[in-house]
C-alpha angles and dihedrals in degrees: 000000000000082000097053093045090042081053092045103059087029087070098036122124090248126210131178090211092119095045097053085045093056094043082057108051092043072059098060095041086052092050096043100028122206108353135192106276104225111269098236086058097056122099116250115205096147143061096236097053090046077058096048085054096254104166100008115150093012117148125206092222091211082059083068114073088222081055093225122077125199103265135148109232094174120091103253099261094061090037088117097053123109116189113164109074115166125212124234097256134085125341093344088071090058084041092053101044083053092056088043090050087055097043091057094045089046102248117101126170088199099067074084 
């Protein structure tokens, strides 16, 4: 079985894409620091934080027939950012017309 996996990716179309969006965004954390994480994001266990607005908006995406809803996972100040951006080869094609498919329909996951 570890042959077959070691051929496989082996003969894989290969791409770095991941890799340089995850240098980027480790980027982006070592030039802003710690930033508020989006309060719709934020667990609410308690009372108090359900008051202070902790999880409000917040939609489960397997609750959405398309299984993504349109939500922003970035703090506010890197809202505009984009990192993932898959190549035209392999199984990234298939990956990219997905995220196309969800931006024109409004919903992206990778507004994270």
């Amino acid at each position: 079985m570890l042959s077959q996996a070691a051929t496989y990716l082996a003969a894989s179309p290969k791409s770095n894409k991941a890799y340089v969006a995850i240098n980027q965004a480790l980027a982006d954390v070592e030039a802003t620091g710690a930033l508020e994480v989006p309060m719709h994001l934020r667990n609410a266990p308690t009372k108090l934080m359900r008051e202070f607005g902790y999880g409000v908006g917040y939609v489960y995406a397997h609750d959405d027939p398309s299984g993504a809803q349109r939500l922003d996972y970035l703090p506010k100040e890197l809202a505009h950012k984009s990192y993932y951006e898959p190549i035209n080869s392999g199984v990234e094609a298939q990956l990219k017309a997905n995220l196309e498919r969800l931006k024109a329909a409004g919903r992206s996951p990778t507004d994270p």
